[in-house]
C-alpha positions as CSV (number, residue, x, y, z in Angstrom):
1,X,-7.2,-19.9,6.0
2,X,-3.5,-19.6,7.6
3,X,-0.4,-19.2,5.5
4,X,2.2,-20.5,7.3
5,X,6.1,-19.7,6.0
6,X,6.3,-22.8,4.2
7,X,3.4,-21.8,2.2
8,X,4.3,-18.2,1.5
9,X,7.8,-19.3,0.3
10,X,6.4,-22.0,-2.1
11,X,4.3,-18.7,-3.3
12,X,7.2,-16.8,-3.7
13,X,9.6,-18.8,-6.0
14,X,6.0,-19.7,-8.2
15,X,5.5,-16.1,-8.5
16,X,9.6,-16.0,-9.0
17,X,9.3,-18.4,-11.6
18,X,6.5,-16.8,-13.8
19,X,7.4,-13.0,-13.7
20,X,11.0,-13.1,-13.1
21,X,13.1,-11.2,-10.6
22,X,12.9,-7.5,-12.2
23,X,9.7,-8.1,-13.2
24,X,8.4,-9.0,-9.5
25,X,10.7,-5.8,-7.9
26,X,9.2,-3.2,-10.7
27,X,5.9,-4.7,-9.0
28,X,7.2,-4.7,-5.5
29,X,8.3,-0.9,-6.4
30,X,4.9,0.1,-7.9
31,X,2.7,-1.4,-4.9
32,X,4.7,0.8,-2.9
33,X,4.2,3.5,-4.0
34,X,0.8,3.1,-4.4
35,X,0.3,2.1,-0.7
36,X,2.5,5.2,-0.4
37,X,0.4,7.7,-2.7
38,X,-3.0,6.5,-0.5
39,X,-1.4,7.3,3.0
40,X,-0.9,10.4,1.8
41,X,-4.3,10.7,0.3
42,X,-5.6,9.5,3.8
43,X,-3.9,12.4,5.9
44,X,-4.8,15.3,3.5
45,X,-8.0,14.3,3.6
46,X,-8.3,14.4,7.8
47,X,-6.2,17.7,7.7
48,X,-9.0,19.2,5.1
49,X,-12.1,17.6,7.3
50,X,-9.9,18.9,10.9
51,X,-9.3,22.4,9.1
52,X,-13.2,22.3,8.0
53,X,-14.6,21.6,11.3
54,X,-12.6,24.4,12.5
55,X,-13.4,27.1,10.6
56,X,-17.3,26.1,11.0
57,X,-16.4,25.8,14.8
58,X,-15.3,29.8,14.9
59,X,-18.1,31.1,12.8
């Protein structure tokens, strides 16, 4: 299934139309974040599982 810009636009002013402007950027706002917040989760987690295999590397 392919969403073409036509498609996505006609998604876009629906979703405009039932949530409103703020309401869809406090969304936009939060889902960044969020995407945000797991990147970061994502790269402490390799640094602790790189620092891990190090230290049972030396020993």
């Amino acid at each position: 299934m392919n969403l073409g810009p036509t498609e996505l636009l006609i998604i876009l002013v629906i979703v405009l139309l039932l949530f409103g402007v703020g309401r869809v950027s406090k969304i936009g706002g939060e889902l960044g974040s969020a995407v945000a917040n797991f990147r970061r989760g994502m790269q402490d987690a390799s640094k602790e599982k790189n620092e891990e295999s190090k230290s049972e590397s030396k020993s």
